[in-house]
LUMGUKE-734990 format. One record per residue (C-alpha): residue number from 1; residue in one letter; y, x, z. Coordinates in Angstrom, 2 decimals. Example, Ala and Ser with C-alpha at 12.3 -4.5 7.8 and 13.67 -1.06 7.14 Angstrom:
// LUMGUKE-734990
1  A  -4.50  12.30  7.80
2  S  -1.06  13.67  7.14
***
This chain:
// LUMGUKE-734990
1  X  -14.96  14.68  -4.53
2  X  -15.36  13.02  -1.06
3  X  -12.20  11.01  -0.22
4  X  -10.98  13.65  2.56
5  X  -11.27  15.96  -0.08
6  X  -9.03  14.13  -2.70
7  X  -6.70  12.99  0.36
8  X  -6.65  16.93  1.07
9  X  -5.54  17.74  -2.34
10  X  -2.73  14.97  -2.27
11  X  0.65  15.82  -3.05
12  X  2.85  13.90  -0.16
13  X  6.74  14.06  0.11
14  X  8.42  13.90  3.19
15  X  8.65  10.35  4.79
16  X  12.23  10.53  5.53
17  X  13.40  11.50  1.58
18  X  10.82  8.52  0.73
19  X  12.33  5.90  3.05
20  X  16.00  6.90  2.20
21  X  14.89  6.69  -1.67
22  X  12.44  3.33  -1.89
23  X  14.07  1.35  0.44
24  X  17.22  2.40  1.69
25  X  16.92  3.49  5.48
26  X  18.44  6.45  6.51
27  X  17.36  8.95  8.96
28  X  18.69  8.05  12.33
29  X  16.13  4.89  11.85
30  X  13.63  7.09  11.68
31  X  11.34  8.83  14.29
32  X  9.17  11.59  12.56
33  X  6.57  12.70  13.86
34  X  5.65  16.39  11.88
35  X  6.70  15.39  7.83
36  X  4.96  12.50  6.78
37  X  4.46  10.35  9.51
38  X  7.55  8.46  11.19
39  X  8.13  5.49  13.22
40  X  10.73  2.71  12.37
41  X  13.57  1.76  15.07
42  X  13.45  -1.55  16.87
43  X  17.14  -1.34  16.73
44  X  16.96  -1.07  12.93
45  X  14.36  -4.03  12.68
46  X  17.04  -6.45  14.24
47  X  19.25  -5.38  10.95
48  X  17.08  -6.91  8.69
49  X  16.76  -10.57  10.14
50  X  19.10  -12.04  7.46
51  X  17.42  -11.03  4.61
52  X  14.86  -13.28  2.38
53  X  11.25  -12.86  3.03
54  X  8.69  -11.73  0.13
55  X  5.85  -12.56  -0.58
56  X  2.46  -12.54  1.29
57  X  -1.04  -11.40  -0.22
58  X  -3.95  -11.00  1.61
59  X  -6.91  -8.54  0.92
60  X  -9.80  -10.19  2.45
61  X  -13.37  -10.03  1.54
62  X  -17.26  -11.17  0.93
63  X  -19.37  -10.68  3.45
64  X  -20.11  -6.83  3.87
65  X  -22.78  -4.85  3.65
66  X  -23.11  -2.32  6.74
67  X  -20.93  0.31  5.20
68  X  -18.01  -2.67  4.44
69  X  -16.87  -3.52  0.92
70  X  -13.20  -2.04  0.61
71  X  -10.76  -4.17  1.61
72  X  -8.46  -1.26  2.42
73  X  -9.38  0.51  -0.58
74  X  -7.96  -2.56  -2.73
75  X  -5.24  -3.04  -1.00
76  X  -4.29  0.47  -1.47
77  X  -4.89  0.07  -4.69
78  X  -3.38  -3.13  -5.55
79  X  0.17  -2.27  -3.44
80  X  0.01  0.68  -5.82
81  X  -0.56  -1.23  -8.96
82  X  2.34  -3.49  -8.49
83  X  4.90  -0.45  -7.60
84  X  3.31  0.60  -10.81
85  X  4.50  -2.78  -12.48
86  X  7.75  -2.65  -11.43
87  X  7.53  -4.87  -8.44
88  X  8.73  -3.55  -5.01
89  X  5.61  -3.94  -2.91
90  X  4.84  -2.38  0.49
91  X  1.20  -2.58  1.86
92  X  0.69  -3.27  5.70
93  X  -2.77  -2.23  7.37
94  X  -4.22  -1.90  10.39
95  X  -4.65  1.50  12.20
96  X  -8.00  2.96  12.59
97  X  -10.15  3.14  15.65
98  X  -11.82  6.40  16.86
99  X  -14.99  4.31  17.33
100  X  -16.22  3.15  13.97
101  X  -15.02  6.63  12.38
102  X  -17.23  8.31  14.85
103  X  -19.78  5.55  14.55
104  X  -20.77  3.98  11.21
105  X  -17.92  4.05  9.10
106  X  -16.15  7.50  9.57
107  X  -12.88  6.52  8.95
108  X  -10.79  4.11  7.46
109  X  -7.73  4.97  5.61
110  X  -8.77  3.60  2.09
111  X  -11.10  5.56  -0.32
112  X  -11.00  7.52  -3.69
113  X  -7.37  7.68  -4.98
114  X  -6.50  4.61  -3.46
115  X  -5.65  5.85  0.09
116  X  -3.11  6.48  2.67
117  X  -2.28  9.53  3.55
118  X  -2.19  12.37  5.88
119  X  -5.97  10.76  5.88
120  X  -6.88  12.87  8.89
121  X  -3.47  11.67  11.31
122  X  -4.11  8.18  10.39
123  X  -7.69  8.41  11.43
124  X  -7.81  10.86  14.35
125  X  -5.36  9.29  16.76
126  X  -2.58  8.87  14.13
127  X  0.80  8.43  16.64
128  X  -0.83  7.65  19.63
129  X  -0.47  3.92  19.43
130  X  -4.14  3.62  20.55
131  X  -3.87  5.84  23.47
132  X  -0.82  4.37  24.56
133  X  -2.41  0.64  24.52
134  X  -5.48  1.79  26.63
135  X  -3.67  3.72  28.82
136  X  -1.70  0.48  29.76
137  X  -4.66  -1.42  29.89
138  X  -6.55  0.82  32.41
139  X  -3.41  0.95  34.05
140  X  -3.97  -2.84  35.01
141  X  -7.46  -1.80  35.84
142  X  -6.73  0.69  38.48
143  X  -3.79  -1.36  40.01
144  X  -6.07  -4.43  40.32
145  X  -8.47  -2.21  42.13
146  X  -5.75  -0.24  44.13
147  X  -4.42  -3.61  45.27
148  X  -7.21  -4.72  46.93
149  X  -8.18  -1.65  48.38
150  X  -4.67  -1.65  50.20
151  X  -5.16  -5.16  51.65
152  X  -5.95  -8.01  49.01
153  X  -2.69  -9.68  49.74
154  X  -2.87  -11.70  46.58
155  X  -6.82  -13.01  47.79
156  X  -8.21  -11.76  44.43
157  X  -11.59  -12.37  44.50
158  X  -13.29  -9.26  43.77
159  X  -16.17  -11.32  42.28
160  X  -14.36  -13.26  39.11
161  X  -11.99  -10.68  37.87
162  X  -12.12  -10.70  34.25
163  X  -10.23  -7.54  33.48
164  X  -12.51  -4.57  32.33
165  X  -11.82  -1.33  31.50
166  X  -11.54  0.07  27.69
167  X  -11.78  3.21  25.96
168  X  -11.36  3.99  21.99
169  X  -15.27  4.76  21.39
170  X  -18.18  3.09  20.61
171  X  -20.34  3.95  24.11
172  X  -23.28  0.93  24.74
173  X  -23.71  3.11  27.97
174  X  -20.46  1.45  29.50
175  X  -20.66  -2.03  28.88
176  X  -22.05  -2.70  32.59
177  X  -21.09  -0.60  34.81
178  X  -20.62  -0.10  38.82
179  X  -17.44  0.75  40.29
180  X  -15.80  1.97  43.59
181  X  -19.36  3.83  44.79
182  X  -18.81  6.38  47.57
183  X  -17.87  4.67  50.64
184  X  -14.77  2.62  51.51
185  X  -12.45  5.66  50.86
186  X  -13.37  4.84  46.74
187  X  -12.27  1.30  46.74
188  X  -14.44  -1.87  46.93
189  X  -17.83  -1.81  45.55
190  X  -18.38  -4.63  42.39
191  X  -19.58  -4.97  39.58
192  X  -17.42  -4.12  36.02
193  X  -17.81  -2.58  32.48
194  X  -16.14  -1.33  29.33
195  X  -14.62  -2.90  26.26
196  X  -13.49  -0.93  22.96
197  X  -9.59  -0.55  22.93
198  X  -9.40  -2.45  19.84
199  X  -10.97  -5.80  22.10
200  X  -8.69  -4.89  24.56
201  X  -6.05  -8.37  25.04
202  X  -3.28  -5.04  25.14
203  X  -4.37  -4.88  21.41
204  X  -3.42  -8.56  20.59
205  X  -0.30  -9.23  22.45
206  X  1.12  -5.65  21.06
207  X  0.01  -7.24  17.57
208  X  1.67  -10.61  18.14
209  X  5.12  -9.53  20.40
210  X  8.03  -9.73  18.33
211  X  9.94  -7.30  20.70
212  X  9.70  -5.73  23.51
213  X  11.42  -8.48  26.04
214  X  8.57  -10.46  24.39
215  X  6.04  -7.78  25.11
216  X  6.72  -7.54  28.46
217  X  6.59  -11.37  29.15
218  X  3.23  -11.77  27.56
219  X  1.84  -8.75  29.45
220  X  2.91  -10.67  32.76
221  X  0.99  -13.92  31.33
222  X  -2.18  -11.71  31.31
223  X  -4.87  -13.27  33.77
224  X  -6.79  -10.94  35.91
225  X  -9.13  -12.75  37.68
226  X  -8.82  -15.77  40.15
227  X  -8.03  -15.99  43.88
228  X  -11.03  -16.44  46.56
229  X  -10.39  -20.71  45.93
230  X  -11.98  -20.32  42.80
231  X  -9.23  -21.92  40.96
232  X  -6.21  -20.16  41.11
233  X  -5.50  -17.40  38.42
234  X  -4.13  -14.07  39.47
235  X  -1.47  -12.54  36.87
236  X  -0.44  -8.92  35.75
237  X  2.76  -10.20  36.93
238  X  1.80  -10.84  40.21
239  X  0.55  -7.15  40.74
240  X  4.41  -6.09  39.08
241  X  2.01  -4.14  36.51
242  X  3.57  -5.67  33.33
243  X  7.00  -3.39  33.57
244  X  4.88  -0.09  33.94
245  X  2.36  -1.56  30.88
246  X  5.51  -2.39  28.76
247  X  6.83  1.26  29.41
248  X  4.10  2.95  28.34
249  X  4.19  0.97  24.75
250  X  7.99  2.03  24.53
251  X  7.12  4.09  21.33
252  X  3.43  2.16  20.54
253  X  5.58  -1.24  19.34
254  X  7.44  0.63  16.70
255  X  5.84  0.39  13.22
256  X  4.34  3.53  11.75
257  X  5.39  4.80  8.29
258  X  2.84  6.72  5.80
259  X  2.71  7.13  2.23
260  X  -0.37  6.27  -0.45
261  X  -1.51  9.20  -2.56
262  X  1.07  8.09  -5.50
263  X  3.77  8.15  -2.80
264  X  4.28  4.42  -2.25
265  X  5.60  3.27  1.26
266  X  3.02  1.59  3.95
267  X  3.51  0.26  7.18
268  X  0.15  0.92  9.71
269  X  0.70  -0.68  13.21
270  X  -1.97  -2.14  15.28
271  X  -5.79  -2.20  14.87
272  X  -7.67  -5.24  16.33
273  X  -11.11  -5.79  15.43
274  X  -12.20  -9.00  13.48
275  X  -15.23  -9.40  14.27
276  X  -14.53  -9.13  17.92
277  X  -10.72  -9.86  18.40
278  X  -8.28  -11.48  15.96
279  X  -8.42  -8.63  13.07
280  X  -4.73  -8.40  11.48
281  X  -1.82  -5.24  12.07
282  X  1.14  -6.28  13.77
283  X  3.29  -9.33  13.28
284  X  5.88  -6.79  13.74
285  X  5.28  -4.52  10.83
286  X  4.29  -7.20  8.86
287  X  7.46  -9.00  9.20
288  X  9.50  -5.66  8.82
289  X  7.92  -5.37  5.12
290  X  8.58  -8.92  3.85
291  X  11.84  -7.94  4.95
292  X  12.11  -4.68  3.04
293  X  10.05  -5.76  -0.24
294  X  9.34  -8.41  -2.68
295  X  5.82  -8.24  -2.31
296  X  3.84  -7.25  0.59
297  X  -0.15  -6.48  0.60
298  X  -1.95  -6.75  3.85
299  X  -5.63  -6.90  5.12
300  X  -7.56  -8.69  7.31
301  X  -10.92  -7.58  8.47
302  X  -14.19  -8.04  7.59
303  X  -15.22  -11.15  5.57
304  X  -13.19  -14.02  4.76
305  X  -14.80  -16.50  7.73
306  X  -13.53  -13.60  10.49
307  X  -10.60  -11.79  8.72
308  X  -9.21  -14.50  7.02
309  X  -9.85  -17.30  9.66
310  X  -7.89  -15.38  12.28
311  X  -4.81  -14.13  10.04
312  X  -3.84  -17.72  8.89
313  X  -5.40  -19.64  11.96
314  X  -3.83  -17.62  14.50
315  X  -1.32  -14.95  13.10
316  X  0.19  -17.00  10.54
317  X  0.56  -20.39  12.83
318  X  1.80  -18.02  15.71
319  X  4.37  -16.10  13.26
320  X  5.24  -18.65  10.89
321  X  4.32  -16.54  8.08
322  X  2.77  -18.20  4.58
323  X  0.52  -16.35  2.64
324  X  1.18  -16.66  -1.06
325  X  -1.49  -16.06  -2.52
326  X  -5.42  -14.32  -1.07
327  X  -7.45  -11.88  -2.80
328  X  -11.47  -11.85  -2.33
329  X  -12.88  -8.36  -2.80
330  X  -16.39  -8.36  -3.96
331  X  -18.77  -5.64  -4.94
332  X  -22.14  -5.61  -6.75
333  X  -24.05  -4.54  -4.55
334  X  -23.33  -6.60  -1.50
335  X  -24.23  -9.70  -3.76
336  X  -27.38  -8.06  -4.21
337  X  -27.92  -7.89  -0.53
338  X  -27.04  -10.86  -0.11
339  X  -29.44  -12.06  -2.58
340  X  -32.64  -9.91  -0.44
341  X  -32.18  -6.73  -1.66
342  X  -32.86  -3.87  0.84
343  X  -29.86  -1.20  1.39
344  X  -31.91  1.99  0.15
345  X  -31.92  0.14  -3.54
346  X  -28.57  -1.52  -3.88
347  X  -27.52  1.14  -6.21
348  X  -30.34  -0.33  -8.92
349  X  -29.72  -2.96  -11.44
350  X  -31.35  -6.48  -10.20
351  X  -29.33  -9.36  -11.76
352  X  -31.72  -11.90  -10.00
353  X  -30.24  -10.72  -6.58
354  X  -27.01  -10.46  -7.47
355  X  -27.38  -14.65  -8.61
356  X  -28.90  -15.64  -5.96
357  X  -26.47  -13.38  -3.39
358  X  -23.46  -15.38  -5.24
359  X  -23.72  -18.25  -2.82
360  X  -21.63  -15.64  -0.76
361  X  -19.31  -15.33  -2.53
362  X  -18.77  -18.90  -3.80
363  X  -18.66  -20.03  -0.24
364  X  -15.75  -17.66  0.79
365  X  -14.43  -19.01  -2.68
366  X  -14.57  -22.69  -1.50
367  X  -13.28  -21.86  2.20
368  X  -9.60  -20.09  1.17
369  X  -9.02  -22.65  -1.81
370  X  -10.11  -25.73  -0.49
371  X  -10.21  -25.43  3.57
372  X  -6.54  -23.21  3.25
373  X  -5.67  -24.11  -0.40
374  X  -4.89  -21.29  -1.23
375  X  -4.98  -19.89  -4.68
376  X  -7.21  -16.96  -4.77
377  X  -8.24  -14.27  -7.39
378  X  -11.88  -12.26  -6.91
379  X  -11.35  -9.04  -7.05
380  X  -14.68  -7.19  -8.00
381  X  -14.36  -3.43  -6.56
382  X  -16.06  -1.60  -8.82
383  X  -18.82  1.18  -8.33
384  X  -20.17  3.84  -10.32
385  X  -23.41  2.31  -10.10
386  X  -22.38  -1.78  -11.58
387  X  -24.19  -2.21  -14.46
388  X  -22.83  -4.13  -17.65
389  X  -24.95  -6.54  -17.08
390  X  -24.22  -7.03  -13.52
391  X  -20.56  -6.94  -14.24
392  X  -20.98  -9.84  -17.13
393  X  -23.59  -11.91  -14.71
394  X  -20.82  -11.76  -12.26
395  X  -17.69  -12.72  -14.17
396  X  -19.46  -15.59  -16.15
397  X  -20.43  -17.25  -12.51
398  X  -17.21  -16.82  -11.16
399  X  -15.73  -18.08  -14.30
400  X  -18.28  -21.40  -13.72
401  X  -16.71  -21.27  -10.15
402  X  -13.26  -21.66  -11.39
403  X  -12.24  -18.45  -10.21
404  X  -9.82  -15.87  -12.06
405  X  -12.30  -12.27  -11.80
406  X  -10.82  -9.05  -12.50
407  X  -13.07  -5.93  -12.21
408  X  -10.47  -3.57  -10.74
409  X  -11.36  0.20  -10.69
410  X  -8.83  1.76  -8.53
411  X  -11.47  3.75  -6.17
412  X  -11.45  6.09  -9.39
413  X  -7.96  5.92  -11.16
414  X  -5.58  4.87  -8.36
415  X  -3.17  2.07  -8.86
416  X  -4.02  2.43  -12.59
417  X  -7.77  0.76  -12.37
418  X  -5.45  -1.99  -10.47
419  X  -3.02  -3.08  -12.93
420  X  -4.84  -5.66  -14.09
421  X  -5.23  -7.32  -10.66
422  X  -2.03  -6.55  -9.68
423  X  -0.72  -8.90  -13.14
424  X  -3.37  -11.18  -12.36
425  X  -2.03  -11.78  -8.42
426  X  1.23  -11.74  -9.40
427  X  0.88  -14.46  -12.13
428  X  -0.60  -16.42  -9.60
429  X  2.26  -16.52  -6.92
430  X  4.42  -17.18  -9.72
431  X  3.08  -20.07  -10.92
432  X  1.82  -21.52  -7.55
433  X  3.20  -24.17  -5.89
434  X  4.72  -22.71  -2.51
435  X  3.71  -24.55  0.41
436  X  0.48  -25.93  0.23
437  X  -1.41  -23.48  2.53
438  X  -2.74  -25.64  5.30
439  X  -4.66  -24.29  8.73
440  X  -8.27  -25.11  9.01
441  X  -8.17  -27.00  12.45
442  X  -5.06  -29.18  14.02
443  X  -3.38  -27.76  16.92
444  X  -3.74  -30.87  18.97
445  X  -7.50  -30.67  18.67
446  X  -9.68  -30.00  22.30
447  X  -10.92  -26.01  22.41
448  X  -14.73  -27.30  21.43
449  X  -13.43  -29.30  18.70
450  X  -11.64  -25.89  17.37
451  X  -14.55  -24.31  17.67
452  X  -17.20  -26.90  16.16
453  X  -13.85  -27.45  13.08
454  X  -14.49  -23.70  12.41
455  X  -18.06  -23.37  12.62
456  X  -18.90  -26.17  10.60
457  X  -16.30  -25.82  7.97
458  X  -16.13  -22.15  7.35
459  X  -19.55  -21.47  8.65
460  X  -21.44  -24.29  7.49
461  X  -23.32  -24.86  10.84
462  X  -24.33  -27.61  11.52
463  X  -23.08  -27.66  15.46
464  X  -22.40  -25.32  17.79
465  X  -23.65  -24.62  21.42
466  X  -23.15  -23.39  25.31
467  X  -24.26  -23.71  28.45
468  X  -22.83  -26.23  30.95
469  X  -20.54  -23.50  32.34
470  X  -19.14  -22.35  29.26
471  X  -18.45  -25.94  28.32
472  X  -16.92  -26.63  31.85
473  X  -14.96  -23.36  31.17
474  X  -13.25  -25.06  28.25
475  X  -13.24  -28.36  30.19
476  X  -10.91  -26.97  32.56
477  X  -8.85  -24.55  30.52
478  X  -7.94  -27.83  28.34
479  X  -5.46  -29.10  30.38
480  X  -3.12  -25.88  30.51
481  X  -4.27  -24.30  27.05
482  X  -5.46  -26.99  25.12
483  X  -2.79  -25.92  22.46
484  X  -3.96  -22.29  22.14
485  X  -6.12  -21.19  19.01
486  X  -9.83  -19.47  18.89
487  X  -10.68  -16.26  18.35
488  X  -14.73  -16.30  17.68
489  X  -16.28  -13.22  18.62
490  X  -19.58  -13.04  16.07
491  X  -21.34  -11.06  13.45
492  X  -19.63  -9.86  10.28
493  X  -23.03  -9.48  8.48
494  X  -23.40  -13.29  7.85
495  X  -22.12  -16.67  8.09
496  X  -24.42  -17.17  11.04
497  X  -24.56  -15.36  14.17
498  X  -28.08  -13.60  12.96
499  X  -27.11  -10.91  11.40
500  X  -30.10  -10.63  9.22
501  X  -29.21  -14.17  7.82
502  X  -27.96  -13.22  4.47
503  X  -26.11  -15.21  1.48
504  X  -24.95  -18.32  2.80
505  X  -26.69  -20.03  5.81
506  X  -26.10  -24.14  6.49
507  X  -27.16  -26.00  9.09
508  X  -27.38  -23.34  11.82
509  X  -26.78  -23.61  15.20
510  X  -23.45  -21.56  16.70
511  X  -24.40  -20.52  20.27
512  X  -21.11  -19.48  22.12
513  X  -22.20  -17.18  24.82
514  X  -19.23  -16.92  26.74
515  X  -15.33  -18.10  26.50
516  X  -12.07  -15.57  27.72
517  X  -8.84  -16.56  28.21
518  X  -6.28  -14.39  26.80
519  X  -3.28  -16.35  28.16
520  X  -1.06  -12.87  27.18
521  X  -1.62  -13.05  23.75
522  X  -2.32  -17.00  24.04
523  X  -5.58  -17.47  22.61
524  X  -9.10  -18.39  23.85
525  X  -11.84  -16.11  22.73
526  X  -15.69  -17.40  22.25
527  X  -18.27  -14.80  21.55
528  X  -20.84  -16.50  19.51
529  X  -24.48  -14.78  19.69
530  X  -25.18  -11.76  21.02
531  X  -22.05  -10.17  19.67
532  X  -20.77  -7.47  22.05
533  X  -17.37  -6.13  22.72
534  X  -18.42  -2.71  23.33
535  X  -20.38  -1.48  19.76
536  X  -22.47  1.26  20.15
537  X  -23.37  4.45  17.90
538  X  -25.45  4.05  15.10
539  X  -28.77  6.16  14.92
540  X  -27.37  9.15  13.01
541  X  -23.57  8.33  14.15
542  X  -20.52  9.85  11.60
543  X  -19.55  12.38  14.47
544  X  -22.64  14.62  13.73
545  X  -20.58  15.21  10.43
546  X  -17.65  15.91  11.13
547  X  -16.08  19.39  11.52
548  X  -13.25  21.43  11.48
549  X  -13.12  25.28  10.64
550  X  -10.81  28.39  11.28
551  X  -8.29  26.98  9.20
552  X  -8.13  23.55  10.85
553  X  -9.53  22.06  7.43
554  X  -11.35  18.93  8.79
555  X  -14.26  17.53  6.79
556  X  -17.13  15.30  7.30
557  X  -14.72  11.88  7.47
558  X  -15.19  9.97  4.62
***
């Protein structure tokens, strides 16, 4: 069956019998939303402060191949495993976004029995967190615009504001766009464009506020654009838009509440790219589950050098979190294209691919135990199609590596196929020495040292570079936010910023395009390449498949 199909058939229980029986909160904590979706009281939150934290595991992964690798699917899978065990574990993920499960991917809620369900809420606009986020974002937009139709009292200068407009799709057509056409009665005419919601800096400082006092602060902080000298930033603040913005997250901070198909707990809040913005759910919800379990399994997106990078370099030094312990997911066949195979034949049996695609792998390997020391177990997500062979090539190179392998098979059995990488993690943590984690740059380093620590170490470039005005950019940004992290904007598809440079690229020159200050959220970001923050739709996009009938049975998201 197709995984909308199995989530269809899933037997869920209402969320507020589950959260009364698993962990303890009543009702009144609780905002449902129909039966089995609910969102958690801020009010309740502030209960929990006393309590000891769990512990932190991170799903992060190889690589991908275009379809991605199944992060979410494992740690579905694993959180399930370890409630299976005995051990009180709550999974945290990020919510979906309507544009990859219209685009490539066509949805994102885990896979096979290892899922979260109701499948189709969680990927068709779930509570309305994302709505709510690029509402207040395009809220900033027109009040920018508005302001300077009415006067410019502030002196923005209509020709360096760096605020776009978003919307939750993937739509090339609106990166560059034309605004305030008509006449003077439609506002001034300049130049603007579109980013996705989940690039939007709404996204990240809803992801990174602790509460909503903190919210609204860093929604003030957000720079707009600067003032007609050329130096002085304008801020949301200034334009008394960060009250409004901070109203219309009222219900968008509170963590979401949803159930796996073997009627675990999971938190879902927040959905920020990572290969485009910083790629981890909400410090929030992630905080509210190490308050609430012993063990709590999130994910970070994409491969290890984007996913990974940005949940301990940014979210973890910003929240004070430390991860216990990281878990690389790995799959057959994106070893094999790593190692040259084309797409169309990944399903076939070619152990010389899958050897030489290992460098992948190893390199992720070397990055998360030696660059984060971190202890880390490879977690090979199996497919129908893995071959003995394959399966034994793999396991006696990762064994060489040094690394504990576990095939895990819970796409097909559930937290079952997981059990033995849920003992496997859990051994680990226990016998780990707490504390060691370190971040891969130092705080006090200049923004281009950041950015060369990253590319070089994690990348393996062999430099990175921009244009005299992007390096001026940082030049002058060092003074004031010197101390902020990076958030590199580049492919997912390699190591590189070519995303037909496969396995495990050294030497290679990081071009950084273009640098943004998201003073809100407190980061700088620097797209690398040609990466844009508007995708577009593939060639035969997941839309054209999707369908509802009489009923309103949905199908076609998988």
């Amino acid at each position: 069956m197709s995984d909308i199909e199995i989530a269809q058939q899933a037997t869920m229980r209402p969320i507020i019998e589950l959260a009364k029986e698993q962990y303890g909160i009543n009702a009144e904590h609780l905002d449902p939303i129909g039966h089995y979706k609910a969102k958690l009281s801020l009010e309740y939150l502030h209960t929990l402060n006393d309590r000891a934290d769990g512990k932190l595991i991170l799903v992060t992964a190889i690589s991908p191949t275009p379809a991605g690798e199944g992060k979410t699917t494992t740690t579905v899978g694993l959180g399930d495993a370890m409630n299976r065990l005995g051990k009180k574990t709550m999974i945290c993920l990020r919510e979906p976004s309507l544009g990859p499960c219209f685009g490539v991917k066509g949805g994102a809620a885990g896979g096979g029995y290892a899922q979260v369900v109701p499948m189709e809420d969680i990927n068709l606009h779930f509570t309305g967190d994302f709505h709510a986020i690029g509402v207040a974002h395009n809220l900033l937009s027109a009040l920018i615009d508005n302001h300077i139709h009415h006067g410019n009292a502030l002196d923005i200068d209509p020709r360096r504001i760096q605020w776009k407009r978003v919307v939750d799709m993937n739509d090339r057509a609106l990166r560059n766009i034309v605004v305030g056409m008509g006449g003077p009665i439609n506002g001034y005419l300049r130049e603007d464009g579109y980013d996705i919601v989940v690039a939007s800096e709404v996204m990240a400082i809803l992801c990174l506020a602790t509460n909503r006092a903190d919210l609204k602060e860093r929604l003030g902080r957000i720079v707009i654009g600067y003032k007609t000298d050329n130096k002085t930033p304008v801020f949301a603040k200034d334009l008394h838009a960060h009250g409004a913005m901070a109203a219309i997250l009222k219900e968008a901070i509170k963590p979401n509440l949803v159930q796996t198909l073997e009627n675990n707990l999971a938190l879902i809040h927040g959905g920020p790219f990572a290969n485009i913005a910083h790629g981890c759910n909400t410090v929030t919800a992630t905080k509210t589950a190490l308050k609430l379990a012993d063990y709590v399994v999130t994910e970070a997106g994409f491969g290890a050098d984007l996913g990974a990078e940005k949940f301990i370099d940014i979210k973890c030094r910003m929240a004070g979190l430390s991860p216990s312990a990281v878990v690389l997911v790995a799959t057959i066949r994106a070893l094999k294209y790593h190692g040259g195979v084309d797409k169309e034949v990944l399903n076939e049996e070619n152990l010389t691919a899958l050897d030489a695609g290992f460098i992948n792998l190893e390199r992720h390997y070397h990055n998360i135990t030696q660059h984060y020391g971190l202890p880390c177990v490879v977690c090979i997500n199996h497919f129908t199609f893995d071959t003995p062979a394959e399966i034994a090539l793999l396991q006696d190179k990762c064994t060489a590596l040094g690394a504990p392998c576990v095939v895990s098979t819970h796409w097909a059995q559930g937290g079952l196929g997981a059990e033995h990488l849920a003992q496997t993690v859990a051994d680990i943590i226990d016998t780990h020495a707490a504390g060691t984690f370190t971040f891969v740059y130092d705080e006090a380093l200049p923004l281009w040292n950041k950015i060369e620590t990253i590319a070089t170490k994690l990348y393996g470039a062999g430099a990175i570079s921009a244009s005299a005005k992007v390096k001026q950019q940082l030049a002058d940004w060092q003074l004031l936010y010197g101390h902020f992290p990076v958030c590199i904007a580049k492919t997912q598809m390699s190591f590189s910023t070519d995303p037909t440079a496969k396995g495990a690229p050294s030497g290679h020159t990081v071009e950084i395009r273009e640098v943004r200050l998201a003073h809100g959220a407190g980061f700088i970001v620097a797209v690398a390449g040609d990466m844009m923050t508007m995708p577009g739709l593939p060639k035969s996009p997941a839309a054209e498949r999707i369908d509802i009938d009489d009923n309103g049975k949905i199908s076609g998201l998988f």
